[in-house]
N, C-alpha and C positions, 0 to 999 in steps of 0.2 A: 504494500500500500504506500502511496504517496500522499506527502502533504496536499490536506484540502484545505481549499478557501472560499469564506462564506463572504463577498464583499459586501461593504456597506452599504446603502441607499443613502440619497439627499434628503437632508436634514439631519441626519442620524447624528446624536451628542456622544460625546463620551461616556455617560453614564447608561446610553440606551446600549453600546456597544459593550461595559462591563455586565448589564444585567442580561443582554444576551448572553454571555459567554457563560454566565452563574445558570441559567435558569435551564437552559436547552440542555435537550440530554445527548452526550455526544460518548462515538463510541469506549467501549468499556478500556481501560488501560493508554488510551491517546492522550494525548500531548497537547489540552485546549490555550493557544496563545493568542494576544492582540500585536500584530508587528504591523504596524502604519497605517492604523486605521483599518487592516481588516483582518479576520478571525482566524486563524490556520492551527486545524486538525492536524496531528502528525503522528503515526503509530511509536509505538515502543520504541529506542533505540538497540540494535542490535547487540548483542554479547562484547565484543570487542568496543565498542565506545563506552560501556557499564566499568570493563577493566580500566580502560584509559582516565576515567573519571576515578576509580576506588584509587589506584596511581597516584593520583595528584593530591586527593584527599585525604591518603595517609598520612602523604610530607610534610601538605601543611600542616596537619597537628601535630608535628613536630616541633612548631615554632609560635603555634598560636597561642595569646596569655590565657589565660581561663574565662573572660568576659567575653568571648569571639567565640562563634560556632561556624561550621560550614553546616551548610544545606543546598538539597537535593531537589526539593520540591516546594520551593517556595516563592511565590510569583514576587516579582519584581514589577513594582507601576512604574510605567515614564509617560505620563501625561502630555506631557510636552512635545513626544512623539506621538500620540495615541496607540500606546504600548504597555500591553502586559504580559513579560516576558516569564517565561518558565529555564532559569539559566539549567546546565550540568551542576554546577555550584557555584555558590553564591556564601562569601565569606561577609557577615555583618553582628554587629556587639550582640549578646545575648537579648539584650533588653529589647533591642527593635523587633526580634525573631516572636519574642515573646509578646508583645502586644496585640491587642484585642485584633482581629479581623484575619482579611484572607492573604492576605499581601501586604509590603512594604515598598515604601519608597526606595527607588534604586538609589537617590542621594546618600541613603545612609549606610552601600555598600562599600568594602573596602577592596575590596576584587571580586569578578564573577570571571567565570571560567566557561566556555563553547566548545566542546567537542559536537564536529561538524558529522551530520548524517547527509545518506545523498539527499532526503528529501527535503532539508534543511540549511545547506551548506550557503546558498546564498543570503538568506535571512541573515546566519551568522557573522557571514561577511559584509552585508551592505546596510540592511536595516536595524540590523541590533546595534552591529561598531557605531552610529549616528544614534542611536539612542541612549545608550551606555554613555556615551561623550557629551552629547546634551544634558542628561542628568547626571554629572560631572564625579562618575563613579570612575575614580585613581586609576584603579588598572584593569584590565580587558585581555584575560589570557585566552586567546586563539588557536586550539589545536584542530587543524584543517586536516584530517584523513583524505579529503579529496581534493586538495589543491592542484591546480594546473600543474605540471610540473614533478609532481608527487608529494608526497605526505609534508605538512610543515605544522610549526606551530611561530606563532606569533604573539608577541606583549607589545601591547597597546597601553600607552597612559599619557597626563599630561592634557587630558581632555581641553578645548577651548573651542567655542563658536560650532559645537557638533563635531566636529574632530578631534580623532587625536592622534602623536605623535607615534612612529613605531620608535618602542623603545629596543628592541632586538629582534630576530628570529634565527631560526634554525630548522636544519630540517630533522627526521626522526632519526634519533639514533645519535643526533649531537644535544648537550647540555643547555639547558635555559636556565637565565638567573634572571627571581624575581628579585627587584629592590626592596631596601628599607620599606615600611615597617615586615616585610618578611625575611629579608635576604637569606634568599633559599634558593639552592641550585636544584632542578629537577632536570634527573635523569631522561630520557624521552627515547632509549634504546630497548625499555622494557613494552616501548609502547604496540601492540598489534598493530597491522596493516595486512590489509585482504590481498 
């Protein structure tokens, strides 16, 4: 299955497009996001993007203080994009995780992380990096299994005017260093590729 999209109609608010997304019953174990104003279904992600993500999530709690949690499933709002993203992880202080609702503001992340499905890879690359950067979340780790070229991963930070800076890449199988407040090298040799 491939990503589906439900687009919006004229008039439609943002709030008409959260309470769609809450209210409609969409298939069982899918992947319901808002990337630009419109609704995209996207099934499970395959076994190999589940490792690539438990990968990253190990290390970081390696270094994270105890008020910091990583999460898997927790929608991130960008309003500002008409966006409500569903990251691979999403690093933010316990206390925002813990608040009343279904979602959080991506302002108050401090890194989300993208491993790219085929059905998804462009979102991750076009519409979320411009989202992530608009609501001015630090870092943006990009691990592309399907990049042109072959497998790469990418850190994005430094966000300004919807963009941001690449602060490094590599491809699989060479080292990434996240900066300050992580400075953490992740290995990327253990990472699968089909």
């Amino acid at each position: 299955m491939s990503a589906l999209a439900v687009s919006r109609w004229p008039g439609q608010s943002w709030e008409d497009l959260l309470r769609l997304r809450e209210e409609m019953e969409w298939p069982e174990g899918s992947k319901v996001e808002i990337i630009d104003g419109v609704i995209t279904v996207s099934p499970s992600p395959a076994n190999q993007h589940n490792v690539i993500a438990e990968k990253v999530q190990r290390r970081l709690y390696s270094v994270l203080p105890e008020d910091w949690g990583i999460y898997q499933t927790l929608s991130v709002s960008v309003p500002l994009s008409l966006g409500m993203f569903i990251p691979d992880l999403v690093v933010v202080p316990v206390a925002e995780a813990g608040a009343p609702g279904t979602s959080i503001s991506a302002s108050a992340a401090e890194l989300v992380v993208e491993v790219t499905s085929p059905s998804n890879a462009h979102h991750d690359r076009v519409g979320k990096l411009a989202g992530y950067a608009a609501a001015g979340v630090p870092l943006y780790l990009l691990i592309d299994r399907w990049a042109p070229g072959g497998p790469k991963v990418t850190l994005h930070g430094e966000p300004h005017d919807r963009v941001y800076r690449v602060l490094s890449a590599c491809k699989f199988g060479e080292p990434i260093t996240l900066p300050e407040p992580f400075s953490l090298e992740i290995d990327t040799s253990a990472f699968p590729v089909d």
